[in-house]
Each structure stands twice: as C-alpha cells, then as structure tokens.
FIMARKOL-992249 format. One record per residue (C-alpha): residue number from 1; y, x, z. Coordinates in nm, 3 decimals. Layout:
 resi      c2      c1      c3
  NUM       Y       X       Z
...
***
This chain:
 resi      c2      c1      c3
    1  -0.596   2.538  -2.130
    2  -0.515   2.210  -2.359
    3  -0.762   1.939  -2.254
    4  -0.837   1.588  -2.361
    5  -0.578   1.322  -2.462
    6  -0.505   0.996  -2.349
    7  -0.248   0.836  -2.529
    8   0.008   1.102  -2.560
    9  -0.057   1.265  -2.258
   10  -0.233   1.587  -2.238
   11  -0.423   1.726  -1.951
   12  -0.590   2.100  -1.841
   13  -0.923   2.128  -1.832
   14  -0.919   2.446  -1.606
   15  -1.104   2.424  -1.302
   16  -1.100   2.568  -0.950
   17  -1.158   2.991  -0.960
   18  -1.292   3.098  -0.633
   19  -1.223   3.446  -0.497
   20  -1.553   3.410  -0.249
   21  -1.803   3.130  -0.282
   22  -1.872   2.939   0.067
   23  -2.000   2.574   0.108
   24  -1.677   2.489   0.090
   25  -1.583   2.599  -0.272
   26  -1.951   2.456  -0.365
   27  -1.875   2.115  -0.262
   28  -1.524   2.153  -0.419
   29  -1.677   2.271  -0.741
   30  -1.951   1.966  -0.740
   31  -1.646   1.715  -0.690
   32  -1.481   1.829  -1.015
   33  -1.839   1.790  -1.181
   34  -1.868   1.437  -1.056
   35  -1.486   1.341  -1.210
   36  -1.547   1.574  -1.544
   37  -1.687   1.274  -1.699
   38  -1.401   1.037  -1.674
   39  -1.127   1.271  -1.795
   40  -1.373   1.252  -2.161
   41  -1.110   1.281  -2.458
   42  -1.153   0.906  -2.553
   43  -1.124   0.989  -2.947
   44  -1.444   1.200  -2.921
   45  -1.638   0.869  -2.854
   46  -1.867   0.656  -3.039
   47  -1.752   0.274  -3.153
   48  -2.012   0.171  -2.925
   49  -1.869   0.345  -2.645
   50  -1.499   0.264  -2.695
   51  -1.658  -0.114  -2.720
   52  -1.807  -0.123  -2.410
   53  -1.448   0.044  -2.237
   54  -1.237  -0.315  -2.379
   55  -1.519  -0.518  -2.251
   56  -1.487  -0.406  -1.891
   57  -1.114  -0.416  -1.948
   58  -1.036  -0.043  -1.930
   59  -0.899  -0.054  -2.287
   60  -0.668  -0.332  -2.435
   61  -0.803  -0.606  -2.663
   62  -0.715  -0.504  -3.027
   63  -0.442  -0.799  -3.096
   64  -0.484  -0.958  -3.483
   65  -0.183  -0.853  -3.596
   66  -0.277  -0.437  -3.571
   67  -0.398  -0.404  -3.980
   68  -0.773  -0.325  -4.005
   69  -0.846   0.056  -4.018
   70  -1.151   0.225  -4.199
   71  -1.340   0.524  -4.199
   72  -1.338   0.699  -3.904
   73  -1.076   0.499  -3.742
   74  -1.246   0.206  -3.791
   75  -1.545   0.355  -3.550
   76  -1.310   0.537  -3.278
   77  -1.123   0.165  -3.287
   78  -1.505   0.021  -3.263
   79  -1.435  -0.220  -3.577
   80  -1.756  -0.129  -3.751
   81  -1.843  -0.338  -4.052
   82  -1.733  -0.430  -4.392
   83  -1.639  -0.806  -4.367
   84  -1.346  -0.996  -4.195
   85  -1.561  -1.156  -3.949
   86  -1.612  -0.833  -3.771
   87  -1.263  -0.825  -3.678
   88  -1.220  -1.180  -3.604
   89  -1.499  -1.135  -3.346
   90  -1.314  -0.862  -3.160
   91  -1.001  -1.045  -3.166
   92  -1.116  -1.387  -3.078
   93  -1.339  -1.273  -2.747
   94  -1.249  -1.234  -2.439
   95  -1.345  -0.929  -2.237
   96  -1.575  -0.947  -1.968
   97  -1.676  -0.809  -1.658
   98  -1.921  -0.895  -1.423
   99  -1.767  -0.986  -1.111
  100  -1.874  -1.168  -0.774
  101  -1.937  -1.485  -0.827
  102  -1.636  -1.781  -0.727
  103  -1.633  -1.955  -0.428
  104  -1.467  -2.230  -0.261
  105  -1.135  -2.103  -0.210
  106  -1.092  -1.847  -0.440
  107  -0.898  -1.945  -0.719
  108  -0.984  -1.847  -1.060
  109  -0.720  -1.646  -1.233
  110  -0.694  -1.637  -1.592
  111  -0.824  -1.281  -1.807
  112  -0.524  -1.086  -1.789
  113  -0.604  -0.864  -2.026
  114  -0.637  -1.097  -2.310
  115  -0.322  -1.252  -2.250
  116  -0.163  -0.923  -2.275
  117  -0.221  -0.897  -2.607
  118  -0.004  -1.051  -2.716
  119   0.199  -0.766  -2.570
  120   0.166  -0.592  -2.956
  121   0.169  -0.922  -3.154
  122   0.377  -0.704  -3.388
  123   0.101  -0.452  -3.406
  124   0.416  -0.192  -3.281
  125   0.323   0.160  -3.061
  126  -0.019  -0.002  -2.969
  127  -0.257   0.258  -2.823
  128  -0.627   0.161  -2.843
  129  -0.679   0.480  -2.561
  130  -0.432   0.335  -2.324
  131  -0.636   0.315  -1.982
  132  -0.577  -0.011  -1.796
  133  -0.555  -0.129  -1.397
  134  -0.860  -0.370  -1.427
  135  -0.602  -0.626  -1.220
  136  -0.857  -0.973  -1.250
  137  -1.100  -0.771  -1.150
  138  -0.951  -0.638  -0.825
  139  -0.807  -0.951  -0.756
  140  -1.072  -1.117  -0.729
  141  -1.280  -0.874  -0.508
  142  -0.982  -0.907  -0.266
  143  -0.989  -1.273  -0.234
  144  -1.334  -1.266  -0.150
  145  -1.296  -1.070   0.102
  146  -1.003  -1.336   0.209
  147  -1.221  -1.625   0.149
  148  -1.612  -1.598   0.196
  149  -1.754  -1.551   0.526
  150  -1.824  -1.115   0.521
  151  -2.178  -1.008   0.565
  152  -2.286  -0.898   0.912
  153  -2.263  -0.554   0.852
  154  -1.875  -0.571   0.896
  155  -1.950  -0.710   1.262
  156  -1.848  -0.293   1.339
  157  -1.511  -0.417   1.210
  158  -1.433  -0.660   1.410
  159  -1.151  -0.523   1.568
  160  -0.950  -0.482   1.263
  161  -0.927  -0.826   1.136
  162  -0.581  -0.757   1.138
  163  -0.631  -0.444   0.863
  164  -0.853  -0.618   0.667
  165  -0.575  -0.908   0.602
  166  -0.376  -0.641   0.577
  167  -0.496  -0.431   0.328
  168  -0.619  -0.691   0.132
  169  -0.289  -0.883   0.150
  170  -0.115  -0.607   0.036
  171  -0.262  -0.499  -0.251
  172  -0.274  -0.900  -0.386
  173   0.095  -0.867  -0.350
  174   0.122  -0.545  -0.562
  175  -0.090  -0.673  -0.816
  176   0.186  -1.003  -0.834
  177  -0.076  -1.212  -0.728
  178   0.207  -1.438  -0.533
  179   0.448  -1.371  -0.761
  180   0.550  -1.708  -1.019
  181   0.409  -1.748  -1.334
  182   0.108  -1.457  -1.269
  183  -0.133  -1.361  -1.484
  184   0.059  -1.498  -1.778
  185   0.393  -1.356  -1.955
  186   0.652  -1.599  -1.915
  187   0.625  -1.741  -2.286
  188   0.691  -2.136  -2.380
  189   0.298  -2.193  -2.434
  190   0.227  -2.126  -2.082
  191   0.265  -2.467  -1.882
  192   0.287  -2.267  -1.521
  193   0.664  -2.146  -1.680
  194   0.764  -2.503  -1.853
  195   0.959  -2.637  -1.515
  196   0.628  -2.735  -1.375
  197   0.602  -2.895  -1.047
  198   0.504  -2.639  -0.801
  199   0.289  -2.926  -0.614
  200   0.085  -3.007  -0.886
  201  -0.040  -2.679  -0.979
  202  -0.371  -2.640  -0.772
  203  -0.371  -2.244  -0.785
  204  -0.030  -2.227  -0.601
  205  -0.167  -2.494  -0.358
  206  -0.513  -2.254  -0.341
  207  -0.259  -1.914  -0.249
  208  -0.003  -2.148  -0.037
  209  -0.344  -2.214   0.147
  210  -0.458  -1.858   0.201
  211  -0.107  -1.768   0.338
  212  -0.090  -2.012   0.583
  213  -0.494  -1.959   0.714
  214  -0.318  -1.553   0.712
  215  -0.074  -1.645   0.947
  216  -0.342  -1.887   1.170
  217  -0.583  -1.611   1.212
  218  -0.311  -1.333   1.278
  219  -0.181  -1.640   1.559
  220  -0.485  -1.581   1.726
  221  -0.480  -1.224   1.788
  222  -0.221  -1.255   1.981
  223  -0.256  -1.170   2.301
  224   0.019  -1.186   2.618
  225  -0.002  -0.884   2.900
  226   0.203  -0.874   3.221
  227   0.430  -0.604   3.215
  228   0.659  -0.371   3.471
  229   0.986  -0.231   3.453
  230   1.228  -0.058   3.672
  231   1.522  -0.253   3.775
  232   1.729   0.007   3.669
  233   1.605  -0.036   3.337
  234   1.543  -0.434   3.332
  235   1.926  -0.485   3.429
  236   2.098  -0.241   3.143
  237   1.838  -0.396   2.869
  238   1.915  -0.714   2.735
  239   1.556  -0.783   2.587
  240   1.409  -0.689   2.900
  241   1.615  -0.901   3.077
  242   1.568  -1.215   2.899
  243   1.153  -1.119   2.957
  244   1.162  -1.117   3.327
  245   1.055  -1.323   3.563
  246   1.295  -1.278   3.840
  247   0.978  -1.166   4.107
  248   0.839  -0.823   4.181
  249   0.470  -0.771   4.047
  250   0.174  -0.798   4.231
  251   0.134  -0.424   4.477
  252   0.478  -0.375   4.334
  253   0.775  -0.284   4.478
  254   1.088  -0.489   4.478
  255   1.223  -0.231   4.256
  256   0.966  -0.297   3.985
  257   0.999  -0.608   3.751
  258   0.707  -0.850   3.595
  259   0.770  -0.822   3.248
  260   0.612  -1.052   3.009
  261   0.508  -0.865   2.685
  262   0.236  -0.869   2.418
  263   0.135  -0.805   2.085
  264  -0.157  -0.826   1.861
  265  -0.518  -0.704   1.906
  266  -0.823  -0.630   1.688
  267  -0.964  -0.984   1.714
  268  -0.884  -1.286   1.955
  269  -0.850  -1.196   2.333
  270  -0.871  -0.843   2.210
  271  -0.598  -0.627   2.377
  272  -0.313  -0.508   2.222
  273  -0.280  -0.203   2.029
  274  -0.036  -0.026   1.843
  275  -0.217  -0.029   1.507
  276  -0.316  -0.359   1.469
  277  -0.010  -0.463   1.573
  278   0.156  -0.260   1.274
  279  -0.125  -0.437   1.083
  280  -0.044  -0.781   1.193
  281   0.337  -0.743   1.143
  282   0.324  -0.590   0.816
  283   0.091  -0.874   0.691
  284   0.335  -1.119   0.827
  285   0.614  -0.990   0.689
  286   0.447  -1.004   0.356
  287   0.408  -1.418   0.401
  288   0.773  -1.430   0.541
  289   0.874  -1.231   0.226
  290   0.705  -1.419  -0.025
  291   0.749  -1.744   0.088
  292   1.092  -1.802   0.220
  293   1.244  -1.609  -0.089
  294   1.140  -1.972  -0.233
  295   1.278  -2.337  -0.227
  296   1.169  -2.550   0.036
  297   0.971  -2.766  -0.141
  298   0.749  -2.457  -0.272
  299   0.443  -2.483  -0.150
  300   0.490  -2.112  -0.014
  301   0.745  -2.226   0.190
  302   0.584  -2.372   0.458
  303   0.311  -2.035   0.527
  304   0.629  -1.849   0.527
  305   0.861  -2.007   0.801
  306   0.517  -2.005   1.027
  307   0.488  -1.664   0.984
  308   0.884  -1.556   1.032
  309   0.841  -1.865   1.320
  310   0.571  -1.644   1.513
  311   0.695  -1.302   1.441
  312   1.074  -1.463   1.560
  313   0.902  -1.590   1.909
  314   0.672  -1.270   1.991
  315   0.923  -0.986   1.899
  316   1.114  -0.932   2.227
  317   0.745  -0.963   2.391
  318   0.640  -0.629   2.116
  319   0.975  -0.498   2.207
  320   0.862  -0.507   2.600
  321   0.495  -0.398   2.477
  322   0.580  -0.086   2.295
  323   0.816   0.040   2.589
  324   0.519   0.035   2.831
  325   0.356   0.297   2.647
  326   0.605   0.546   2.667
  327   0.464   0.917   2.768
  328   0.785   1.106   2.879
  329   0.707   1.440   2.952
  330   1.071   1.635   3.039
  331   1.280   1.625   2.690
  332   1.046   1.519   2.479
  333   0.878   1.113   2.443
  334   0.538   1.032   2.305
  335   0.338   0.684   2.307
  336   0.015   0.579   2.367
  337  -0.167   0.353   2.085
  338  -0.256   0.102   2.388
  339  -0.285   0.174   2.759
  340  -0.485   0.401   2.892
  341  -0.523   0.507   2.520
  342  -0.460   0.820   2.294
  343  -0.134   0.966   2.240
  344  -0.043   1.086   1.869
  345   0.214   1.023   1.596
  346   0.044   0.709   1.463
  347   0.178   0.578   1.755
  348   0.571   0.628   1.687
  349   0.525   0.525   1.340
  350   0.331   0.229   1.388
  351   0.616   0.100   1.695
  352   0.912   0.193   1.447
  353   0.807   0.026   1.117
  354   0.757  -0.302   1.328
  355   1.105  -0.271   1.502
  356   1.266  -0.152   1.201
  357   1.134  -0.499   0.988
  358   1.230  -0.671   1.323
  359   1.589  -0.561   1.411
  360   1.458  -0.424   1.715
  361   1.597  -0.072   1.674
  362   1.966  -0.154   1.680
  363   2.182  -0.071   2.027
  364   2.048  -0.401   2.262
  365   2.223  -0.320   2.515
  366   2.499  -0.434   2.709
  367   2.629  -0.074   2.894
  368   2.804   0.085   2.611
  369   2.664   0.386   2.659
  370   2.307   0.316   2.682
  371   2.144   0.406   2.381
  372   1.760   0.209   2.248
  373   1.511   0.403   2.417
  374   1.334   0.375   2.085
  375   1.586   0.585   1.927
  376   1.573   0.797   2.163
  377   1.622   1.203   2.042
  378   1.386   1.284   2.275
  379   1.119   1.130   2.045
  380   1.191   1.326   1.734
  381   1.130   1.653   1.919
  382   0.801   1.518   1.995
  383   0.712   1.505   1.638
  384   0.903   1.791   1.521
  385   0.635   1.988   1.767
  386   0.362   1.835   1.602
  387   0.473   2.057   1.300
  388   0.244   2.341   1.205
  389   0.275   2.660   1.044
  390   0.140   2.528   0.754
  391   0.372   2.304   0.715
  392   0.205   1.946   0.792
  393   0.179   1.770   1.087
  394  -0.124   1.718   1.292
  395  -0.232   1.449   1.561
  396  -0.046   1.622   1.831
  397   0.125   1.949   1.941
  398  -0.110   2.258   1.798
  399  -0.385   2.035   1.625
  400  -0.423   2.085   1.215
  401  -0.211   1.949   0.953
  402  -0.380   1.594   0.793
  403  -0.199   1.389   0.536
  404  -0.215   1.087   0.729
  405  -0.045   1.215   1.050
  406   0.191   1.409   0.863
  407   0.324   1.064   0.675
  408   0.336   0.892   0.973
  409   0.557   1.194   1.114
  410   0.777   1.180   0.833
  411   0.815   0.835   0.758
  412   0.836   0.835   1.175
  413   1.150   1.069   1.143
  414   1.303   0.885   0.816
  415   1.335   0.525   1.036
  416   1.509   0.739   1.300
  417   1.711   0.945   1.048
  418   1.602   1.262   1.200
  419   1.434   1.422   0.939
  420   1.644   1.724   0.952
  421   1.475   1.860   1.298
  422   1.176   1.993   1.093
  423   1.110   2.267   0.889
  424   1.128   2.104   0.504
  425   1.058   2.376   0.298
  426   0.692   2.410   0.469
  427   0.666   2.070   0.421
  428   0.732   2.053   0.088
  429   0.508   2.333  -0.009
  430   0.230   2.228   0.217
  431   0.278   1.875   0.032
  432   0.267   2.066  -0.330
  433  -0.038   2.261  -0.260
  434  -0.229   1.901  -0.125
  435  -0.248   1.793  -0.530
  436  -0.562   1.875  -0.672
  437  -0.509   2.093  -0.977
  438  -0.829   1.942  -1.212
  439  -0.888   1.622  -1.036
  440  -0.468   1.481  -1.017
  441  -0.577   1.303  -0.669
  442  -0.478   1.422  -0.317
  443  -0.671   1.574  -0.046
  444  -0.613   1.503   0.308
  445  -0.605   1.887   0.467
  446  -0.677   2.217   0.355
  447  -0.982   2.302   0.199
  448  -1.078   1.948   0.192
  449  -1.165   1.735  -0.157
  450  -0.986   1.492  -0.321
  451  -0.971   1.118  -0.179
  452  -0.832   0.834  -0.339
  453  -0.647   0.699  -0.039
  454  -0.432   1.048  -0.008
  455  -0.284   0.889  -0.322
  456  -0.031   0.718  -0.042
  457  -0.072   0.915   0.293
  458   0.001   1.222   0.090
  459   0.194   1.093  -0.235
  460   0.376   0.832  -0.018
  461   0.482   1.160   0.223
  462   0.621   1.293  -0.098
  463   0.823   1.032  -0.194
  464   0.965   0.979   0.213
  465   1.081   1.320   0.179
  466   1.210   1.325  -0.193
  467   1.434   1.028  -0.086
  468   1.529   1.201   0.186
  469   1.654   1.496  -0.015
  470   1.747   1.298  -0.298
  471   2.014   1.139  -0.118
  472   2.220   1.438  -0.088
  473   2.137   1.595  -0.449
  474   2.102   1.226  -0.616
  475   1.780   1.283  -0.773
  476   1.521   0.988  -0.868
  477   1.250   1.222  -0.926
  478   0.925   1.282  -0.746
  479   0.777   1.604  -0.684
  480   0.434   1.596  -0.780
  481   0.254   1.534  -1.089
  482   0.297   1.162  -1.108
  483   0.037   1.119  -1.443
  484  -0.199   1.303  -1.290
  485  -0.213   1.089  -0.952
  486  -0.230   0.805  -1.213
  487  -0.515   0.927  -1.412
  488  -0.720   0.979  -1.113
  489  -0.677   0.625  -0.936
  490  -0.705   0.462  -1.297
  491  -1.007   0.635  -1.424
  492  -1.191   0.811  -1.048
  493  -1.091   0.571  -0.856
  494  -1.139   0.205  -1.040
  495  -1.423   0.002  -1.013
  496  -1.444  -0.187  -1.342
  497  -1.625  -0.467  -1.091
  498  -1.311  -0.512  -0.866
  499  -1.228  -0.243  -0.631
  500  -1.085   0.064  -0.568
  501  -1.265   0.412  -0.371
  502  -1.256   0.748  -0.221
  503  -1.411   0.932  -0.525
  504  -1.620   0.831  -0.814
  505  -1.967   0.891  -0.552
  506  -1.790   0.671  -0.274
  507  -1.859   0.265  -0.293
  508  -1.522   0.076  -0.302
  509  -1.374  -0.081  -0.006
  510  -1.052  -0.253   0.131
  511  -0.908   0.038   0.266
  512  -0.943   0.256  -0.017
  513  -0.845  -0.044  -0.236
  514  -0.517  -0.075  -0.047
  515  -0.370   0.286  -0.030
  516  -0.515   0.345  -0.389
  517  -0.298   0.116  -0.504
  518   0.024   0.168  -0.252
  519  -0.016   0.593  -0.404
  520  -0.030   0.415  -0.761
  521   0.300   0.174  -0.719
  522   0.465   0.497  -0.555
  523   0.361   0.711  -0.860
  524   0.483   0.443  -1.117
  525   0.804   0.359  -0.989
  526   1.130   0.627  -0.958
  527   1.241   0.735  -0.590
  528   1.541   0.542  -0.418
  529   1.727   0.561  -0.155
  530   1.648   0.413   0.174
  531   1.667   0.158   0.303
  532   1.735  -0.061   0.044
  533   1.885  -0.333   0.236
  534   2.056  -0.516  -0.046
  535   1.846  -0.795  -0.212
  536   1.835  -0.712  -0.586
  537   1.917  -0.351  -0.499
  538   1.534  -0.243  -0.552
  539   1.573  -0.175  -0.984
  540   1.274  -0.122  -1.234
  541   1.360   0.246  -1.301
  542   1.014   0.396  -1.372
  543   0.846   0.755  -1.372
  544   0.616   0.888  -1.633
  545   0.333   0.617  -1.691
  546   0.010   0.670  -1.754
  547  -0.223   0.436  -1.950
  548  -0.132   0.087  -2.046
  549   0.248   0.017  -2.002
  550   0.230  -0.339  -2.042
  551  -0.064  -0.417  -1.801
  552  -0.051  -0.118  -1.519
  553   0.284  -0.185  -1.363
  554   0.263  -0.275  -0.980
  555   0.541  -0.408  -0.768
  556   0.736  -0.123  -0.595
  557   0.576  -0.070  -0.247
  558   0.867   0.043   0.057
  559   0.736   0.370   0.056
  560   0.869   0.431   0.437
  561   0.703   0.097   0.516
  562   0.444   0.033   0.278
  563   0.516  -0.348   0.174
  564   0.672  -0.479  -0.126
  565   1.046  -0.400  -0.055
  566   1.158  -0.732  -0.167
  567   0.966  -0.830   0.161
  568   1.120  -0.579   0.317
  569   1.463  -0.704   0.221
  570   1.442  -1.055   0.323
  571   1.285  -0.917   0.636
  572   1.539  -0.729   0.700
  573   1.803  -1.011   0.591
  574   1.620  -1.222   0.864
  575   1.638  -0.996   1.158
  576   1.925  -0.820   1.103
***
C-alpha cells in the first residue's frame, strides 16, 4: 500500500497482520501506533504546522532566493500573507529550539541550519519536506553531558565513566564537531576558513580543552594488576617478556612469572574490565585521531600526543591483561570480561578491537612457529558455537540470538578473518527478518519491538557481513532498507531538544544517542572493504539518503570498530 511522501521517497503504510493475538503482538501493534504519527505525509499539514517543523529545525529555512508561491503552496510552504514582509520574516529569522541552557565550558556553536541555507541560494531542487538531523541541537546536549557536573541520579553509573566519554565523544565526532571549519560551509565570509590562527579562535581552544580533560579523566581509570604466566609462555612471548619481573609470584611456583598488566576500569581504582577498557581505548583513539592528523601548533595537537602517549605506554600491560582471562576449555578459547567475571562474546570483541587499533594482533613472537594466542583458531570455534539455529548469535553456547552479541560475534570473526566458520545464509536471513516492516528501525531479538540503538548492533552487523561478502562479489551495497533505518532515527528517534532514544515513548540518553547515530552514518554511507588501512582510502560514496542532503551527512563510522575510520587509519598508521 502507497503511503505518505517525504521528499521523493515513498513509504507503506501496511502494518503488522497477526495470525494469533498474544501480549506480544499487542505491544507490537501499540508501538506502530506510537510511531504512526511521525511518518504524517508532511503536504497534508497546515502552514502552522509546517512552521513550527523549521523552527525546531526539522525542516530547512526557506532561503530568499526560492520565488514566493501562492495559493495552496503558499500555506503547505507556511508563507501565509499577501505582503513582502511576510517572507522577509521567514527568511531573515533564525530557527529556534529550546535547548539546555550554556555553561562554562560548553562552547556555543553557531545555528547550523541557517547557515545551510545558503545550500539553495539558487533556489535549485530545494525540498521544503526534507527532514533534517537537528545537529546544534544534539551537540549541544552532548557537551553538557561533557561539561556540567551530572545530577546524582547518574551516581548508578559510575562505573562507566569510560562509556559515557565514550559515547558522547563519538557521536561529537560524527556530527564533525572536531572537524575544521564546523558548523559553517567553507565560504570566504566565514573568518574560521580565511587562514585564521588556530590559537586565536576561542572555540578550538574550548574543544582542544575538552580533549585533553578526555584523556586526564580516562588517565585515571587506569588501574595496574599483578599478573602470572607460565615460563613456558613468558620466554616464547616477546610482550610478556619485556613485562616480567624476573621473580616468581607470591605462593607461586618458580615456574610461574609476575607479570605486570592493567587496563582501564569503570572509575578510578576501579578494576579492570574488558568493556570499559574497549570504552577507554576507543575514546582515545578518537583524540589520537583527531588531533595528531593536525600541525603541531594546532591546538588539538597537544590532547592528541597525550592520548597516543598513554595508550603507547599501557598497551603491552592490556596485551598481558587480556591474556589472563583466557577460558580454554579443550579446542575451543573463551574470555572472561574481568576475573572472576562472566564469559561471553562481548568479551572477544571488546579484546580484539583494542589490539587491532593497537598492533597487538600481529605475530609477537620470536619462535617462528608460535602463533598470537589472540589469533588463535581455537577462538573462532568458540563463537562459531555461539551460533543458533536461527541464525544469530547469543551470549554463549545454546543461549538466544540478540543483535548485540551477534555483532560482537561477527565483527569478533571479521578482525580475525574467520568469518567463513559460520553458517551465513542464517545469518543473513536472521539479520533481514530483524528490520521492522512499518516502523524502518531494528529490533534486538525475535518477537521483540523496535529500538533505536539496533540501528548499529543490528544495521552495523549488516554492513560487517556485507563487506565481508562484498569483497568477493565487489558490491557497495547494503542489505537492508537503508531509507527506512533513516526515517526512523530522523523522525522516532530525534529529540528536537538535543538527543537521540529507544522509541518515540523512551527519554533520550547517551547511549541511545551514540548507536543512533553510529546505525545512521552506517545507513548513509556505501559499504567498503575492510580494513581500510590507507589514509584517504575511506571515499564519500553514499547510499540512498533520506531527508536533507545538505545537512544529514555524518562522518563514516568503522563499522567493524565503530570510530570514525580516519581515526582508525592514523591509529592504525601509529601502531602498525
């Protein structure tokens, strides 16, 4: 069934059809209620109502050069009236949303959305229904999360600091909050593109501030643990071997080694754990990336030699860390996410992303035939075995398939290049039947409702595996329905206050703001191969866009990794 239009894209209206009704097909059916409204057909509105979409910024500012319309297009375009000074109005203002208030710290980025009106100065293929990314808007509810103290409520989080900087990081960096000359188009009026000092423009000293108080707080979650290792193992491993300190541990035998190792914890003096460790390396790599792709005398510079400094210093320690929690069970090699702590996939994908970014997964070894116990085979049967029938992968052996393990399994398998061992075509299909056919999101598992963060566990999965195939059949397509994903996160999942959320009923938050936009930047941008180690080698090839083209555009995310992959590449041309 046709449904409504935005822009020139056309969406069904059909919902779910339920062979037996059950409290799960009721809560299913009240989900597509609560997103009906958003997926309106925008040309059915009143002038009123299209007004009120530009001044939150979810419709572009009508530039002065489009010619004034009348009639009826005058009140879908929400240019009421009969004199000039109508139009002036609406072309002169600014939009406006209501946003949390600045505070020290937070630097106050100019309205976006006005300045990219000048996008259609020649009044050319300008949409007035083009949905928009409401980017000032979700900048600035990330930086205050970066700089004003949190309310005490978040006290239940504080062993994540490291996500938080994370996720928050992350998303600043897709939006091109780092990235020279943002908000504005590079154009000669705009003095931040004129050969302008660096030093003397207080917003880059304001972000070259936040990066380095990133890298001081990430410092101090560090936390050092005494390790043991075989001698065997200490005298074949070079890493090892340059950790040890030459005396048996304490109740050890000679045969066991003190190792020193490490890596990063929830908080300070928390212990280490896999996750936040991922956390803490991933938002490091980020200030590495962006700031020693600069000169030296950018103010980025500095935040981002501290940050390659520390990760340079504590990476044989993680090395040492993340081979103490090795489960080896006859063929087959799991890890804890800390000791004494669960074992599941998370685990292998949140010690390989770190060691890929960190050159820890080459040989290391000095016997020729000693292969990096990371590498091991052994560990891709584990997750292979995590494969269900349905096609997903759960937790561990025999639990059900979830989005989130089954990307970590995946993207898990695609750093070791082992993707082969499982079954793809359940995966793909399993994968295919996660899109939501009325909402465009993701769900998690089956029989479960749409979420906006599936956008990347799920979408992200997707694109892992397409670039996995699409290196044999050299395809840049994605498998899914890439404007529907869009629509949701634009128009479900925004909040025109700064933000991004689970569903339209859910309250934003970092997490959800994070993946949201990491399924979004996957969606937007066409499937490569990986890795792409070659700086430059990343290209602006683009899918199917929906909404505004000249506003919605993120940076492309690693989709293995989930960071920029221009950090990725200098990461990778660091530690190589």
């Amino acid at each position: 069934m046709d449904g409504p239009r935005h822009g020139n894209c056309q969406f069904p209206t059909q919902r779910s059809q339920f062979l037996l009704e059950s409290p799960s097909t009721d809560v299913q059916a009240m989900t597509e209620h609560e997103c009906a409204p958003f997926f309106v057909s925008l040309p059915s509105l009143s002038d009123g109502q299209l007004q009120h979409l530009r001044s939150v910024g979810l419709l572009p500012p009508i530039p002065p050069s489009v010619s004034r319309p009348d009639g009826k297009a005058a009140k879908l375009l929400g240019l009421s009236g009969d004199d000039d000074d109508d139009i002036d109005d609406v072309d002169d203002s600014e939009p406006t949303i209501e946003l949390l208030d600045d505070d020290d710290g937070i630097d106050g980025t100019q309205d976006y959305q006005q300045n990219n009106a000048d996008d259609y100065s020649d009044g050319k293929d300008f949409d007035p229904y083009a949905i928009r990314l409401v980017r000032d808007a979700h900048i600035k509810y990330l930086l205050h999360a970066m700089c004003v103290k949190m309310p005490r409520g978040f006290v239940s989080l504080d062993a994540s600091h490291p996500w938080m900087i994370y996720w928050t990081l992350h998303s600043l960096d897709l939006l091109g909050h780092f990235d020279d000359g943002y908000p504005s188009k590079k154009n000669s009026s705009d003095v931040r593109n004129q050969n302008k000092d660096p030093l003397s423009d207080v917003e880059v000293l304001q972000k070259a501030n936040l990066l380095e108080r990133i890298v001081s707080t990430l410092r101090h979650c560090w936390t050092d643990v005494e390790l043991a290792f075989g001698q065997a193992e200490v005298d074949s491993d070079l890493r090892l071997k340059k950790l040890a300190s030459g005396e048996a541990g304490v109740g050890l035998t000679p045969a066991r080694i003190k190792v020193k190792g490490g890596g990063f914890g929830g908080g300070p003096q928390q212990m280490p754990h896999c996750a936040t460790t991922y956390a803490a390396v991933l938002a490091l790599s980020i200030v590495t990336g962006i700031g020693l792709s600069r000169s030296e005398s950018h103010p980025f510079y500095e935040p981002g030699k501290m940050a390659y400094g520390l990760l340079n210093r504590k990476r044989l320690q993680m090395y040492a860390f993340f081979l103490s929690l090795r489960e080896v069970v006859g063929d087959r090699t799991s890890f804890r996410m800390q000791h004494d702590g669960e074992i599941d996939v998370r685990s292998i994908y949140c010690i390989l992303a770190p060691c890929h970014l960190l050159g820890l997964l080459d040989d290391g070894r000095d016997c020729e035939h000693y292969n990096n116990p990371l590498r091991d085979l052994s560990i891709s049967r584990h997750i292979a075995d995590c494969q269900t029938f349905e096609g997903g992968f759960g937790a561990e052996p025999f639990n059900e398939a979830h989005g989130g393990y089954t990307f970590c399994a995946l993207a898990a398998l695609r750093i070791l290049g082992t993707v082969s061992l499982v079954d793809i075509d359940t995966l793909q299909s399993w994968l295919a039947r996660r899109q939501m056919g009325f909402e465009g999101g993701f769900c998690g598992r089956t029989n479960k409702l749409v979420d906006g963060c599936y956008s990347f566990w799920q979408g992200g999965a997707v694109a892992v595996l397409d670039s996995y195939l699409g290196d044999e059949m050299k395809s840049s397509e994605i498998s899914y329905d890439e404007q529907m994903l869009q629509r949701y996160i634009l128009l479900c999942a925004q909040d025109v206050n700064g933000g991004l959320r689970d569903k339209p009923s859910k309250p934003k938050d970092f997490y959800h703001s994070c993946y949201n936009l990491s399924g979004l930047s996957v969606a937007q941008h066409a499937v490569k191969p990986w890795p792409l180690d070659a700086l430059g080698a990343s290209g602006d090839d683009l899918n199917e866009l929906f909404g505004d083209r000249s506003n919605n555009i993120l940076g492309r995310t690693d989709g293995v990794l989930n960071i920029r992959i221009e950090r990725v590449q200098e990461m990778r041309k660091r530690f190589k």
